[in-house]
C-alpha positions in Angstrom: 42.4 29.1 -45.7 41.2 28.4 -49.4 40.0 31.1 -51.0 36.5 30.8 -53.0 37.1 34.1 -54.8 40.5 33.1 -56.4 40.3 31.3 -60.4 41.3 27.6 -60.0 44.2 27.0 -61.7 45.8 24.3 -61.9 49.1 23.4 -62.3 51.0 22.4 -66.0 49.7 19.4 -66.8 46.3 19.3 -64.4 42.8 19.6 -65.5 41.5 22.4 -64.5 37.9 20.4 -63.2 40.3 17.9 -61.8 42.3 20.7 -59.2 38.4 22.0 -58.9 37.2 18.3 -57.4 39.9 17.7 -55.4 39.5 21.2 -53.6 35.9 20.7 -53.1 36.8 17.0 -51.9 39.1 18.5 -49.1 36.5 21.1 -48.2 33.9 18.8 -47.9 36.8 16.6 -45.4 37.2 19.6 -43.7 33.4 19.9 -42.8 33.6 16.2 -41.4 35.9 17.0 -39.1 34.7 20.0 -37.9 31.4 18.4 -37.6 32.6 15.1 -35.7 34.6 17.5 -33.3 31.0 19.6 -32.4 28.9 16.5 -32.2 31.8 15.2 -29.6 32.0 18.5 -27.6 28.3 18.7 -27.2 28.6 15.2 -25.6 27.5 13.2 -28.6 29.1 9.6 -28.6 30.5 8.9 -32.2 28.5 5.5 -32.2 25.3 7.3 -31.6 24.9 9.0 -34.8 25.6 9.5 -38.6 25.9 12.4 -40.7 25.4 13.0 -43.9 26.7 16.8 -46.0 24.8 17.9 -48.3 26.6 20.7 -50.7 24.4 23.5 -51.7 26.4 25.0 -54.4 28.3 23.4 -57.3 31.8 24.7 -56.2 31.1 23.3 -52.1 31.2 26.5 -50.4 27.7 26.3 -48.7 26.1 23.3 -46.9 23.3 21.3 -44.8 24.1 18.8 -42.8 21.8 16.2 -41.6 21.9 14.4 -38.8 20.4 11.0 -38.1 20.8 9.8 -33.9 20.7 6.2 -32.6 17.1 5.5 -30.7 19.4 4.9 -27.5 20.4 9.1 -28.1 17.1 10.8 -28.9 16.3 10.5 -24.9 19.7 11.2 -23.4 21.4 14.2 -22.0 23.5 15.4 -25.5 22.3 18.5 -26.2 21.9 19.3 -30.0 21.0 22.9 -29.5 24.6 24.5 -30.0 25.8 21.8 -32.2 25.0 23.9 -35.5 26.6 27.1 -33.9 29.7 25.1 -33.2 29.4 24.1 -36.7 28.7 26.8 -38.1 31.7 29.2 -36.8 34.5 26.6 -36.9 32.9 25.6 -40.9 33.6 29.8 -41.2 36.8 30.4 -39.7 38.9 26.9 -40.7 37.8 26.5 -44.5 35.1 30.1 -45.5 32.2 27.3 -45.7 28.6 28.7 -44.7 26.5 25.6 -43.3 23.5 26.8 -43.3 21.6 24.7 -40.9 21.8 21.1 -39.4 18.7 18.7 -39.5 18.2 16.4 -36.5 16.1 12.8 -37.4 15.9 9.3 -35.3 17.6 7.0 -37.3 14.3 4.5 -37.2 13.1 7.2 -39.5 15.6 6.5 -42.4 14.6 2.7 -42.7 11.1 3.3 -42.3 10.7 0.3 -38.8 8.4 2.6 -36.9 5.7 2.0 -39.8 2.4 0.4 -38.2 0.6 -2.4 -39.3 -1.8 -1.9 -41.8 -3.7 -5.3 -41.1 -4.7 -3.7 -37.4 
């Protein structure tokens, strides 16, 4: 487990910012994974949804993640209610990230198709 507490240091030779953006790249990995493995245990196909994390802090101990479902999952029997627990806890106890919520959305909403016709 990394430890947000301890200095970075980096070894002979590194940039310090350098060792810093590489451990908040693996963190950020880390959350991906835990994520992918909730969404799948709460019955959520991988080809019904993207995700996107959104850091919180500079360092990339705290996070939102935001979820955008297919149209074909927004009606069917995944349940999203204990995805961000299973998040949450797993975030906490494999890496010491907080997520601090998860945002649900159709995905028609990103690219803006469900607009109506403004001629009518």
């Amino acid at each position: 487990m990394l430890d947000k507490d301890a200095p970075a240091v980096a070894p002979a030779g590194l940039d310090p910012a350098a060792v810093r953006k590489v451990e908040r790249a693996d963190r950020r990995a880390q959350l991906f994974a835990v994520v992918r493995e909730a969404m799948a245990q709460c019955g959520f196909p991988a080809e019904g949804y993207r995700f996107k994390v959104v850091a919180l802090d500079a360092d990339g101990w705290r996070y939102l993640v935001l979820v955008d479902l297919a149209p074909a999952l927004e009606a069917s029997e995944a349940d999203p209610g204990p995805v961000q627990g299973l998040v949450a806890v797993a975030a906490k106890m494999r890496a010491d990230l907080v997520v601090e919520g998860v945002y649900w959305r159709p995905a028609a909403a990103e690219t803006g198709a469900a607009a109506p016709d403004a001629a009518a």
